[in-house]
C-alpha positions in Angstrom: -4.7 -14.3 -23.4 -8.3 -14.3 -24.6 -9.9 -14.3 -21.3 -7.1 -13.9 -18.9 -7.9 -15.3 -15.0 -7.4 -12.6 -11.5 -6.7 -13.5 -8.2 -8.8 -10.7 -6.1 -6.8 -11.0 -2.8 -8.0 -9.2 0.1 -6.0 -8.7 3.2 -8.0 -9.2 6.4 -6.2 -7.9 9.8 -9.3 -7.5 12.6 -11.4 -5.7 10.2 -13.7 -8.6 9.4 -17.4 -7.1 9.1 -15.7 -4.3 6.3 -13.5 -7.4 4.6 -16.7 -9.2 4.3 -18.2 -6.3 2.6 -15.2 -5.9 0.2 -15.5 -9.5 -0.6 -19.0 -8.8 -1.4 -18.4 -5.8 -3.5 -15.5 -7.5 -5.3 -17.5 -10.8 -6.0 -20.0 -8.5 -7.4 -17.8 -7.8 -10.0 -15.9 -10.9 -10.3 -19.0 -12.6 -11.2 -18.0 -12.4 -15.2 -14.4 -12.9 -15.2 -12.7 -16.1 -14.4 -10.5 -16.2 -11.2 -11.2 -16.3 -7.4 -11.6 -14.0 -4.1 -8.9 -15.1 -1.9 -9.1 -13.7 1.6 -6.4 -13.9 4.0 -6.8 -13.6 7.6 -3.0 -12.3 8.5 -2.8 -13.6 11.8 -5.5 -11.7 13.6 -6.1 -13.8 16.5 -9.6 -11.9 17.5 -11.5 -14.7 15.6 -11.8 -12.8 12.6 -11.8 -16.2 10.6 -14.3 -17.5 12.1 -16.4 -14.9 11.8 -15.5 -14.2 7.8 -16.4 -18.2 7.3 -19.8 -18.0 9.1 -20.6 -15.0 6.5 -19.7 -16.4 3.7 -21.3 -19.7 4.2 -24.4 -18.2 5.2 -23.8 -16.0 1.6 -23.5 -19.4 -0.5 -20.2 -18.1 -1.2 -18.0 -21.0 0.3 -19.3 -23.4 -2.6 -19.5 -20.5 -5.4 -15.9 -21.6 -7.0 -14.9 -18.1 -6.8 -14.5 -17.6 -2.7 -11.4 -19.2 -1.1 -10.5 -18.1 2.9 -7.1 -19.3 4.2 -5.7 -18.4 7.6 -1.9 -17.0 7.6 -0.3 -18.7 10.5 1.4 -14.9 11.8 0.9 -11.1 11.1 4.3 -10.8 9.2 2.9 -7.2 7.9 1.0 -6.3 5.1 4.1 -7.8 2.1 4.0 -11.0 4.2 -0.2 -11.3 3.9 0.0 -10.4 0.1 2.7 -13.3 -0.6 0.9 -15.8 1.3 -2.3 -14.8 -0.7 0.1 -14.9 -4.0 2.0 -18.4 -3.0 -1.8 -19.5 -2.4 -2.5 -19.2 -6.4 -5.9 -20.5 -7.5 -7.5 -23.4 -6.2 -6.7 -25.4 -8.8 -3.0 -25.0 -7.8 -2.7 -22.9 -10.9 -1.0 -19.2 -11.0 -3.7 -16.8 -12.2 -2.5 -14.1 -15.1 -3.2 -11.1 -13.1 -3.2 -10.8 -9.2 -5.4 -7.7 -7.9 -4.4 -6.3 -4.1 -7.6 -4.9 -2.9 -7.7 -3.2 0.5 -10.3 -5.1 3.5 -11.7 -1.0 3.6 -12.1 -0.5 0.0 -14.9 -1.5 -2.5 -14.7 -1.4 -5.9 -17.5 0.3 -7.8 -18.7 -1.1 -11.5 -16.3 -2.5 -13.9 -13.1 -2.1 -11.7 -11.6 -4.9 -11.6 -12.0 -5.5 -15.7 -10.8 -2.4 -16.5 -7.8 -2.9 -14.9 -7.7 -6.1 -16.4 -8.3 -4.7 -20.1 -6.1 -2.3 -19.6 -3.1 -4.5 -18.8 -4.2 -6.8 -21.6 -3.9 -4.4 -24.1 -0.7 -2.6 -22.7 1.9 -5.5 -22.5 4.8 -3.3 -21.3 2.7 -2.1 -18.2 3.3 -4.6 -15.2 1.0 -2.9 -12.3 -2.1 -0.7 -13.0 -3.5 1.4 -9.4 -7.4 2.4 -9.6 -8.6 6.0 -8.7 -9.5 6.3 -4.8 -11.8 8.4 -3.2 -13.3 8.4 0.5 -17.0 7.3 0.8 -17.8 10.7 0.8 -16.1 11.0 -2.5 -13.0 13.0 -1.3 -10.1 12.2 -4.1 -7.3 9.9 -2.1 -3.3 10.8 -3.5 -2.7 7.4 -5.0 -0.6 8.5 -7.4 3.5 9.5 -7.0 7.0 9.8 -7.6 9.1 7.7 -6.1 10.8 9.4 -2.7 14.5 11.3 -3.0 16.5 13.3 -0.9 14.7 16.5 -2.4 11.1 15.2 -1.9 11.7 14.1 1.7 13.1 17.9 2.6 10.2 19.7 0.2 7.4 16.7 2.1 8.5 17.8 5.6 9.2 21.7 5.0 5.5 22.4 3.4 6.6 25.6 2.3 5.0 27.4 -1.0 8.5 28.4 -2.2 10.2 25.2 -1.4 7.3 23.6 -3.2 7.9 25.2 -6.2 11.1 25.0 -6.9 11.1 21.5 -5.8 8.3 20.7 -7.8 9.9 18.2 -9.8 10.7 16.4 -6.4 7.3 16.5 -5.1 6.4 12.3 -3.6 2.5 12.8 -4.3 1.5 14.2 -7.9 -1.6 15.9 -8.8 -4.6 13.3 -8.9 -4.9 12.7 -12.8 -7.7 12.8 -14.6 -6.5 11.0 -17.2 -4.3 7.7 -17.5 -1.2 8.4 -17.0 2.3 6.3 -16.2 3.5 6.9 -12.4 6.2 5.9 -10.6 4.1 4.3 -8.3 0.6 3.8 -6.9 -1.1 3.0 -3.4 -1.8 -0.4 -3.6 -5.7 -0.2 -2.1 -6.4 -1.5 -5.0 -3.9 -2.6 -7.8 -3.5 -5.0 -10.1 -0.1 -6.9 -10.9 1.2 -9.1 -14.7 1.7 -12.5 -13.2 4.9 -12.4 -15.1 6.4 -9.2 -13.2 5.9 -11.4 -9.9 7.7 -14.0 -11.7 10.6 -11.6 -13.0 11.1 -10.1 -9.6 9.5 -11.5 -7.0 7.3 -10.3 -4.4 7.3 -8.1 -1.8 10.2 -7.5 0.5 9.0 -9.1 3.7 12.0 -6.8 5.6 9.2 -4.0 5.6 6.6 -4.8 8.5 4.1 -2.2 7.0 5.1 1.5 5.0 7.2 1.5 1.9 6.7 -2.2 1.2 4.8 -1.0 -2.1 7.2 1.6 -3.1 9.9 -1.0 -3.1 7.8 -3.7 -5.3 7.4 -0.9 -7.5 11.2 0.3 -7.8 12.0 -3.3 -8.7 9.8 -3.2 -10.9 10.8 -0.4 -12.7 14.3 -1.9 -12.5 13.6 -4.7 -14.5 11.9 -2.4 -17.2 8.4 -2.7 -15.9 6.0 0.2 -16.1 3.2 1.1 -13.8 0.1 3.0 -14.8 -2.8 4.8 -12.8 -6.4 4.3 -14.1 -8.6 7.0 -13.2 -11.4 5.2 -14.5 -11.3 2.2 -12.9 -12.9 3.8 -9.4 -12.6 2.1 -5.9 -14.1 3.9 -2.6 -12.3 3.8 0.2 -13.4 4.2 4.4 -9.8 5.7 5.0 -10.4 9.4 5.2 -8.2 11.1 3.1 -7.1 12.8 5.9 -6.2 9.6 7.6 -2.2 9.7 8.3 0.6 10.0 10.2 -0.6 13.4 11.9 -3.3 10.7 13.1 -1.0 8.9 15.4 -0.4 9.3 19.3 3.6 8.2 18.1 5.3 7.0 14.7 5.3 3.8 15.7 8.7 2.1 15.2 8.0 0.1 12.2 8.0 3.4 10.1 11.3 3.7 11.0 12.5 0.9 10.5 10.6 0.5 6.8 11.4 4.2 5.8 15.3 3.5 6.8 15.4 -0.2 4.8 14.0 2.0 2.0 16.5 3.9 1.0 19.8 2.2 2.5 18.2 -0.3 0.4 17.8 1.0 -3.0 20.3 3.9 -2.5 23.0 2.9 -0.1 23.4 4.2 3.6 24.9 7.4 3.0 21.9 8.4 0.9 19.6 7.5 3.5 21.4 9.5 6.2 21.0 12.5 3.7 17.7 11.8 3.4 16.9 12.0 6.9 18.8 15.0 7.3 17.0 16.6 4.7 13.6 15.6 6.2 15.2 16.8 10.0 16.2 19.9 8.0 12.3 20.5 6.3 10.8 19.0 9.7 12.8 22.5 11.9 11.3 24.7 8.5 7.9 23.8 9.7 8.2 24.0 13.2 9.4 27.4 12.6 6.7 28.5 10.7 4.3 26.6 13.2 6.0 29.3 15.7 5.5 32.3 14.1 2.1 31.9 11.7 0.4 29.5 14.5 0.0 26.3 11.9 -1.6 23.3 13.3 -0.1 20.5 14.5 0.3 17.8 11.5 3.5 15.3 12.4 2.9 12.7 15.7 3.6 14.3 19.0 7.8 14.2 18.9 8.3 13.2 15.6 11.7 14.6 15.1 13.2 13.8 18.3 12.1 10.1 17.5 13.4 10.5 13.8 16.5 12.0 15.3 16.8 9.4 18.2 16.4 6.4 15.6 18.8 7.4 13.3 21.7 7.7 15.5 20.9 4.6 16.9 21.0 3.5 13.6 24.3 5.0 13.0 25.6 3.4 16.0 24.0 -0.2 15.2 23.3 -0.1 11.4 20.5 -2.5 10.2 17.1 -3.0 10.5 15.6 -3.2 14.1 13.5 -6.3 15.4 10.3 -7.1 14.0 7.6 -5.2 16.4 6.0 -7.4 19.1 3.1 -8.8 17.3 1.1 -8.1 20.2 1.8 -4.4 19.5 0.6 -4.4 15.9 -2.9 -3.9 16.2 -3.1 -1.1 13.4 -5.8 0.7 12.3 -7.4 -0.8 9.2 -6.7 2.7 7.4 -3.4 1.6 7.6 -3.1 -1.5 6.3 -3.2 0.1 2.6 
């Protein structure tokens, strides 16, 4: 591949003024390499696609060749949105060599996209390559981890310095490199994936509504003897405070549940993920204990054990996935779309 072709697809759910401002960014830098923007509207309903075609007409991007907007027909989550954009292929009804996730919040700075490009050109073993992410206010974003395990959900949920240590080895989020470096797996704000991996194992699980979606694509991936890479110097800023989380929400909203326990029963049988949960119940009473006695902030949702505990005896009772959340109830904030 002398001059490989990307599909940039960006996932639009009711953030349409900041996906037209990704687009921009990212047809900035598309402007030299063949391929195509692809947005997807995932079902928002709010007339989001309306207004992302008014903008881009009025940018002459709708007849630029390298702008297509399509409409999903439902929000089937943020797996479903990317396989509709990757089923869409370029607009010549060809399948591009590289397809590159980029977030509707994040905007990729100079010689992003290429370099994740290059860099998967010249490594032929390496089937997804993540950017480094930082916050407008350049605050680093974890992007970079080890895949999750009995060990790193109890360390994750216990946030204790000894734990920590001799866990270490266990620990989900790494220390942001500075360097490139192979990962388990990377946040997939912006990410770029060998058109041959999709081909080898499909795409994403479209069991998971939103959460854990990526870590799955990525597991498979390294099933089938594909490696994933982080690039610190392909640089993409994101409006997601770093901070932005799970300590964030009013209540863990079901689908976490219900993508967390697919997860692992998934990739490591039922009686693994029961552990698991126990061993984040387990961390979770560590750190309300030492909430009690040291007077630590607040940093799970309001209940989030009791809901962990409620779910996975229900679970137990009723094993499988629960129904798909009302869609009329998945208005997310765009921080959490990835």
């Amino acid at each position: 591949m002398t001059n490989p072709s990307i599909l940039t697809i960006i996932l639009n759910y009711r953030t349409a003024e900041m996906t037209v401002r990704a687009a921009e960014a990212a047809l900035r830098e598309m402007a030299d390499l063949p391929g195509e923007v692809l947005v997807i509207d995932n079902g928002s309903g709010d007339g989001s696609y309306d207004v992302i075609h008014k903008e881009a007409k009025a940018r002459g991007w709708v007849d630029s060749g390298q702008f297509r907007l399509l409409q999903s027909p439902r929000n089937g989550g943020f797996g479903a949105g990317m396989n509709f954009g990757i089923k869409a292929g370029l607009s010549d009804g060809t399948a591009p060599d590289f397809y590159y996730l980029l977030n509707s919040d994040a905007f990729v700075e100079p010689d992003a996209i290429r370099l994740l490009r290059d860099f998967l050109q010249t490594n032929t073993k390496a089937g997804m390559v993540g950017s480094y992410v930082c916050g407008v206010d350049d605050t680093p974003h974890a992007t970079a981890f080890r895949f999750p395990s009995i060990a790193g959900e109890f360390e994750g949920a216990a946030r204790t310095g000894v734990i920590s240590r001799l866990l270490r080895k266990s620990i989900v989020a790494l220390e942001i490199p500075t360097d490139e470096i192979q990962v388990d797996w990377t946040a997939g704000a912006s990410l770029m994936i060998r058109r041959q991996l999709i081909e080898d194992i499909g795409g994403f699980d479209e069991t998971f509504f939103l959460y854990y979606e990526e870590t799955d694509l990525f597991r498979r991936a390294a099933a089938a003897g594909w490696r994933t890479h982080y690039l610190p110097s392909s640089k993409v800023r994101h409006v997601g405070s770093a901070s932005t989380g799970m300590k964030e929400w009013a209540r863990a909203p079901s689908y976490w549940f219900d993508s967390r326990q697919h997860y692992f029963a998934k990739n490591h049988g039922r009686l693994y993920a029961a552990t698991a949960t126990l061993a984040l119940v387990a961390g979770g009473l560590i750190w309300q204990l030492r909430r009690l006695v040291q007077n630590k902030p607040r940093t799970d949702p309001p209940h989030f054990l009791r809901d962990l505990i409620s779910y996975s005896l229900r679970a137990l009772i009723k094993p499988g996935r629960a129904s798909r959340p009302d869609p009329k109830l998945t208005a997310v904030p765009p921080e959490e779309l990835k």
